[in-house]
N, C-alpha and C positions, 0 to 999 in steps of 0.2 A: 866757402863753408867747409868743415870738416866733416869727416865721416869716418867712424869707428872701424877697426877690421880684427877679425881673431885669425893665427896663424899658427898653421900646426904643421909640422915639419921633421924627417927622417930620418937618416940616412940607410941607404941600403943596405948595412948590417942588421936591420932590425931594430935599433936600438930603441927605449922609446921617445914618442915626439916630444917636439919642444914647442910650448905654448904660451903664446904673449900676445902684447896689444901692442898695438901700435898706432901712430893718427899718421894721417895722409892727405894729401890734395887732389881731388880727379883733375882731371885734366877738362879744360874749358871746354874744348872743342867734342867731345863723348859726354851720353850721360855716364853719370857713375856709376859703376860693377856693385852690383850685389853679392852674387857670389862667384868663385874663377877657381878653375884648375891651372895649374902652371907646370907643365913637363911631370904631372906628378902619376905615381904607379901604385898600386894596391897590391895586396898580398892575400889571396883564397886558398885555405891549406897550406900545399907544397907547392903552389903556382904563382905567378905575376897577371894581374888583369890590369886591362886598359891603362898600359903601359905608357908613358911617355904622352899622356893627354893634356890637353889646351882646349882650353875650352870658357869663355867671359858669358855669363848672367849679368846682363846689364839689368838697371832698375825699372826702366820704362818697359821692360818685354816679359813677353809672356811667353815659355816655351815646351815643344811636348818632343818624347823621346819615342822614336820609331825604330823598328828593329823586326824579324822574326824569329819563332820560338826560341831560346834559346840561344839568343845572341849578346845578354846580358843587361836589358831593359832595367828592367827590377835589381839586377846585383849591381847596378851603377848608383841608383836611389840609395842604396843602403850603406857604400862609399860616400855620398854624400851628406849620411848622417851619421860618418864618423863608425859604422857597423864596421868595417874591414880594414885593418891595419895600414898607414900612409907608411911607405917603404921609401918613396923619391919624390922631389917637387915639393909641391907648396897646394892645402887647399885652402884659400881663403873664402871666410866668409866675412863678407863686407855690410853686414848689416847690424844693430845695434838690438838684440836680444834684453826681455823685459829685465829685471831686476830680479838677481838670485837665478838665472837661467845662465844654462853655459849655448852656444849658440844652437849644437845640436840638437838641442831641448828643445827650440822653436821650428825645426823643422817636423813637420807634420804627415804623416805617410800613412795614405786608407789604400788598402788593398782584400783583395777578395781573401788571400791568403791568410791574414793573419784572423781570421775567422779559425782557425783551428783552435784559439786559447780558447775561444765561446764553448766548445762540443763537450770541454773538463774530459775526458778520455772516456764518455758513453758509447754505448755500442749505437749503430744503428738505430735498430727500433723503438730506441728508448728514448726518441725523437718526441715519438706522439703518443708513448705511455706519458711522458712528463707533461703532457698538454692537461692531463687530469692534475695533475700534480699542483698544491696548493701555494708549496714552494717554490715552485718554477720562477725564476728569472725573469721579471718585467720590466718595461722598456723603461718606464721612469727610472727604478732600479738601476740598469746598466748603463745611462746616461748622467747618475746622480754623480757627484764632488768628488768624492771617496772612491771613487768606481776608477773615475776618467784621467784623474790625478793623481791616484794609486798612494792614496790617504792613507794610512790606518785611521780606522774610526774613532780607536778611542785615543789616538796624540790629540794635547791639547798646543797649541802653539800659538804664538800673538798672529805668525806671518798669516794663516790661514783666516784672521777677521779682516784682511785684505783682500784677500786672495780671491774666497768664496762670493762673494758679491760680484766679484769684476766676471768669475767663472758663469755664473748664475744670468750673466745679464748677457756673456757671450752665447752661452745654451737656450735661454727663450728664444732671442735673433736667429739662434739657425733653427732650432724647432719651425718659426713660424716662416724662416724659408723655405723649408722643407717640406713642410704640413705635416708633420711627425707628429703634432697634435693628439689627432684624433687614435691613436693606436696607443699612447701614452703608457697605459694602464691592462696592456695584454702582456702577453706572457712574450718573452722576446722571440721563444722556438717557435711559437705559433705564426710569425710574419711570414709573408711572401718572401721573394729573394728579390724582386723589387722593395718591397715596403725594408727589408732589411738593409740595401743597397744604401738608401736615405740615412736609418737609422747609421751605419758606420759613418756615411758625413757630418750628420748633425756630430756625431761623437769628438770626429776629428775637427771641426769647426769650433768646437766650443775650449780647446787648449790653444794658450797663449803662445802662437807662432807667428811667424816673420813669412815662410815657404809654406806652401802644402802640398805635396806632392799625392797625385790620383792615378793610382795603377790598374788600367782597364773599366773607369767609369763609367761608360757606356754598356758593360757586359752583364749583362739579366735581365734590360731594361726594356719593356714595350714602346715602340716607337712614339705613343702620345709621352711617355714619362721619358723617353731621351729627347725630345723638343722640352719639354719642360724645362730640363736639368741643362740644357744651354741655357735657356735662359738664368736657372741661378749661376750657372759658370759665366754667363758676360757681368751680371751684377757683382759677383764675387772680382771678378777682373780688374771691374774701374775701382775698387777701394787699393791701398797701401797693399792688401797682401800680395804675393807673389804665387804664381800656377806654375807647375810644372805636371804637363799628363803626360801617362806611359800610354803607349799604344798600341795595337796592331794592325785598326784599320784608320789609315789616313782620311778617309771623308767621315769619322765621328770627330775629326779637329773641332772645336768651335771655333768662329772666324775671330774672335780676338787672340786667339794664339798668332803672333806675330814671328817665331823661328821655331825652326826643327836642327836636331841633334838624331841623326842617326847612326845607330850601330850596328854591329857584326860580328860575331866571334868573341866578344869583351875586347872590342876595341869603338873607338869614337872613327865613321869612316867618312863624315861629311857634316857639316853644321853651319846653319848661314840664316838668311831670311826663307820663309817659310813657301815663298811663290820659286824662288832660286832653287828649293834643297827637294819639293816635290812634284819639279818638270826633271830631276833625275831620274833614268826608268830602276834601279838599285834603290834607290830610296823611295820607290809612289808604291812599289811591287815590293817589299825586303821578302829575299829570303839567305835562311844562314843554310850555306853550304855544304855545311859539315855533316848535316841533320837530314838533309831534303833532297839529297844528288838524285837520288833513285826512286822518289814519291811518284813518279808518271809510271816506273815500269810495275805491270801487274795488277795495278787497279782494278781490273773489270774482271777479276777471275776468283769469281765467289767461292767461297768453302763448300763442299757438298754436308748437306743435312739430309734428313728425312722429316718432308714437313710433314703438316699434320693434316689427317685426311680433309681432301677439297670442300672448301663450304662448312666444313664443322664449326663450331661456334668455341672460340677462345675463351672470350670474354663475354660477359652479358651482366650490364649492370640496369636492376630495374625500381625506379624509383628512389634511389642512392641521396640519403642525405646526411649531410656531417653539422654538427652544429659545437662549438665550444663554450659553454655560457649563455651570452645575448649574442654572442654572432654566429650567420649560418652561414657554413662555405661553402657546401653544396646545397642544391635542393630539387630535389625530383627528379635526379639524372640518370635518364633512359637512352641506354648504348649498347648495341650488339659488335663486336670484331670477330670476323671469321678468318678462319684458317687461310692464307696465301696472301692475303687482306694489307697494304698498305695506309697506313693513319697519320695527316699530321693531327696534332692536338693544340689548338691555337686558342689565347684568349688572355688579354692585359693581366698586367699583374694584380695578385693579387684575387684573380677569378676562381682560382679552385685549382688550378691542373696539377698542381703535385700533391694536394691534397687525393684529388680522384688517382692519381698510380700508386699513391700507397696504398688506396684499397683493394688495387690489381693484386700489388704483391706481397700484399696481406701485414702492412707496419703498422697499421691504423688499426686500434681495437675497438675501431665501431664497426668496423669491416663485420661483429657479430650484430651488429642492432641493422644490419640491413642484407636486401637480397642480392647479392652477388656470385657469380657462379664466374671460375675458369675452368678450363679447360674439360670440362662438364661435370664437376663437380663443387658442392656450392660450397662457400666458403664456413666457417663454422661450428664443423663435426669433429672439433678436436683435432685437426691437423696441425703439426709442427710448423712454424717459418719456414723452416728447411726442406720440409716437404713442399710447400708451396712454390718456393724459388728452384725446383730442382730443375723445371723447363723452361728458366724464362734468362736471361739477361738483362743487364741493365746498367743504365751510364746516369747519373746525377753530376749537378754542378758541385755538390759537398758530398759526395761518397768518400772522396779521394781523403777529408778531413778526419775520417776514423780509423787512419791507418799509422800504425805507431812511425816514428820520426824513423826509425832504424832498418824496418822491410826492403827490400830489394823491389826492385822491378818485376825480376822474375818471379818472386814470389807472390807479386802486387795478380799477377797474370794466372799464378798457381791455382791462388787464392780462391779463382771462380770457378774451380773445378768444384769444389768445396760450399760454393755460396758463403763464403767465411771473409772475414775483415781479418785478413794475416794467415799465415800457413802453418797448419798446427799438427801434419804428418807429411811425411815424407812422401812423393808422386811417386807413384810407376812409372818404368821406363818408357814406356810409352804415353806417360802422361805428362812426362817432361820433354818427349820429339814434341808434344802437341805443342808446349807453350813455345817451343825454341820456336816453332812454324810460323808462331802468329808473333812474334818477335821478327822475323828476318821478315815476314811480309810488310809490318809498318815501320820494318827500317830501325830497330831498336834494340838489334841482339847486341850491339856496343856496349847498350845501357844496363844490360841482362844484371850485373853484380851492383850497380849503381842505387845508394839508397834512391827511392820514389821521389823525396824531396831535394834531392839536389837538382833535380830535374826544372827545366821550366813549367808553369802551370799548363800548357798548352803542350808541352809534350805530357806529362802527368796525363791529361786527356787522353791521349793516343792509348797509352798504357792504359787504361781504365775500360777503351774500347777494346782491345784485346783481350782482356779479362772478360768482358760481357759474350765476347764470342769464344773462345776457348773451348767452351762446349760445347759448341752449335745450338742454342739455342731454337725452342719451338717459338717464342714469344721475346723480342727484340726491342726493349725500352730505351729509348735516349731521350733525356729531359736535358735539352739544351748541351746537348754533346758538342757543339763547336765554339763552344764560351774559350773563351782566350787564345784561339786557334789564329794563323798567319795564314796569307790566302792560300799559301800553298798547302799547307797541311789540310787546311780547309777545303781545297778544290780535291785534297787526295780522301780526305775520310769522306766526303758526299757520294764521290765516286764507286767507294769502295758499298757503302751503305747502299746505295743505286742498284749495285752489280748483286749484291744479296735481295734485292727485292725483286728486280728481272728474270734473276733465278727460280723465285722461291722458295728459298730455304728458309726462309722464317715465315714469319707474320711479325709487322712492325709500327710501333707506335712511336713518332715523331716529336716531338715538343720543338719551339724555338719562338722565337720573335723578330728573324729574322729572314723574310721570304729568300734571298740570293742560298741559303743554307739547307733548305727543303730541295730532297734528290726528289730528278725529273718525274721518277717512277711513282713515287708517293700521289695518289689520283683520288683518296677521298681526304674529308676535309671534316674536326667535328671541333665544334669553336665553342667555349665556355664563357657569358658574360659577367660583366664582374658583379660582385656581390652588392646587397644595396645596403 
């Protein structure tokens, strides 16, 4: 039997590629290659990535890409959908793409990242003014025809009385994998970042691909909802399509992944079957070198602050309820945090907890329909944002989303002197030694000129953690601060987060869903159930 392939091809002057079909016979003894790099090279800017790569996707496997921060996990995915110029080699793809698609079109790529087109360039807080908002963006909305397939509404076309039926019947089937169901009809800002996590699948489930590729699927998920989401990943497995997950921790693999492909640097450093590639201690452990040489030294030597007197009361929320429509996200939440006070903030998705910290740091404009008090004064009286955040820090998994594509690092770091999304004056000389300080301590003054997004997501993170400290915060927010992080980075910001709580320079509220992620220090514990 035959089997179609597309071939696109270079030369290292640039030129551009050359694109044909071709037919071919696999070979009897292998199943046949779905997709292969063959000695082929990419070109990022003024550079060469994963140069002289080899690398065969047969049809029967299933495989995930391991790497840390910043070893080019995610910039290999976007090579493989044709995103970055073929300069050498050959990439084929050996699979036969639907009709009117070019192959690229069928590869499929959810990533937490491309969450930045969702935000449309709003500030911040205009997260949960728009939750009033009658316009807001619902989920049926942003999973409708038009949305997913980037229709114009008003084309009329014959190919679309095709097309929409086949799209329509692939969107119920992941809805009702998902259970995306029942949120159908909310506003899309208003989801959890679990409940949102589904929604970007179902999105990507529902266009007509061949590959799909999942970058960091397991990151925002509470443990009952990452058992689940194996189970749609092995169903999704045994069907025709093909998985390719990006990774950074090797035990979220699910067991039908059958190989690993790991990298290093933007190169390919080892690739084979899946039991062979993570009894490597380089591949069970990755870390990229370039990034992390010096992540052990300095850890445990906190920044001096002045906290805030012993015992005083931070926080105090009494009787706290948030309600949008017919659904209530909180309801009756009664919490004291006291000055020196370490907190995780634990509770499945989907229970409230970032709902409840944006009424700490005042994003939520109900934050005036209820009694909330920090730092002892109650929320309410007319205070500015800005006044509100002037003591506190703070790390989100989507902060990093409202920072224009073109910012720097250094400015990303600036920025928090400011409580500001970008830098809109100039620091004092001593307020740029500060941000250089918290640069060279997470190992990042490299990056200092570097915009934020060229960055990997997981160093992004880092950057965002030194912005939250920059000032020394009285009040230390991390809602899932080690989401996309490698274990090294990982064991270094715990550490480092640890070494400020031993100290007491803050007072610190915890988020995660991930118990190896909470520093040792953290000793109270206040858990939100999920809503009914």
């Amino acid at each position: 039997m035959r089997s179609l392939f597309y071939l696109e091809t270079a030369a290292a002057s640039d030129s551009m590629p050359r694109t044909s079909f071709c037919m071919t016979l696999p070979k009897p003894h292998h199943p046949p290659p779905f997709l292969s790099l063959l000695d082929a090279s990419f070109r990022l800017g003024d550079r060469l990535v994963f140069e002289h790569s080899t690398w065969i996707f047969r049809r029967s496997e299933h495989w995930a890409i391991l790497g840390a921060n910043g070893s080019g996990k995610s910039l290999l995915a976007e090579a493989l959908r044709g995103r970055l110029p073929l300069v050498g080699g050959e990439l084929l793809y050996q699979f036969r793409p639907l009709p009117g698609l070019a192959p690229e079109e069928a590869i499929s790529h959810v990533s937490f990242e491309h969450r930045k087109a969702e935000n449309l360039d709003a500030v911040v807080q205009s997260r949960w003014n728009s939750l009033d908002d009658e316009n807001a963006l619902r989920v049926r909305d942003f999973l409708s025809y038009e949305r997913v397939m980037e229709v114009n509404p008003f084309e009329v076309s014959a190919q679309h009385l095709h097309a929409r039926p086949r799209f329509e019947s692939r969107m119920r089937r992941a809805v009702a994998l998902l259970r995306v169901g029942p949120f159908l009809d909310r506003r899309l800002i208003s989801l959890s970042n679990g409940e949102r996590q589904r929604v970007q699948l179902a999105r990507g489930l529902s266009r007509p691909m061949r590959l799909l590729i999942l970058d960091e699927a397991f990151a925002r998920l509470d443990a009952g909802t990452r058992a689940r989401f194996h189970v749609v990943l092995e169903r999704l497995m045994e069907t025709p399509l093909r998985i390719l997950l990006i990774a950074t921790r090797p035990e979220d693999l699910p067991r039908q992944v059958t190989h690993v492909l790991c990298v290093a640097e933007c190169r390919i450093v080892a690739a084979g079957s899946r039991a062979d590639i993570l009894s490597l201690p380089h591949c069970r452990r990755p870390v990229c070198l370039s990034k992390t040489a010096g992540l052990r030294k300095g850890m445990d030597r906190p920044a001096r602050s002045t906290p805030a007197r012993a015992g005083a009361e931070v926080v105090r929320l009494r009787n706290a309820t948030v309600r949008y429509g017919d659904i209530t996200v909180l309801h009756d939440v009664n919490w004291i945090v006291r000055a020196g006070e370490s907190w995780a903030l634990l509770g499945p998705n989907g229970s409230g907890k970032t709902t409840l910290l944006s009424l700490i740091i005042g994003d939520n404009p109900q934050v005036y329909a209820n009694d909330i008090t920090v730092f002892g004064q109650p929320r309410g009286r007319g205070e500015s944002v800005w006044e509100i955040r002037r003591p506190i820090g703070w790390v989100s998994p989507e902060l990093h989303l409202h920072f224009t594509d073109s910012v720097t690092c250094f400015e990303v770091v600036a920025s928090g002197l400011y409580d500001a999304i970008g830098l809109f004056e100039r620091p004092s000389s001593r307020q740029r030694a500060a941000v250089r300080r918290w640069l060279v301590r997470f190992h990042l003054l490299e990056c200092a000129s570097e915009p934020l997004f060229a960055l990997s997501a997981g160093l992004q993170r880092m950057v965002l953690l030194a912005r939250a400290l920059v000032k020394c915060p009285r009040l230390l927010i991390l809602d899932e601060p080690c989401q996309g992080l490698d274990s090294a980075h990982r064991r270094f910001f715990v550490n480092t987060v640890d070494g400020l709580i031993r100290s007491r320079a803050t007072t610190v509220i915890y988020v995660t869903h991930r118990p190896d992620e909470i520093p040792p220090s953290i000793n109270r514990v206040f858990r939100l159930n999920p809503r009914q």
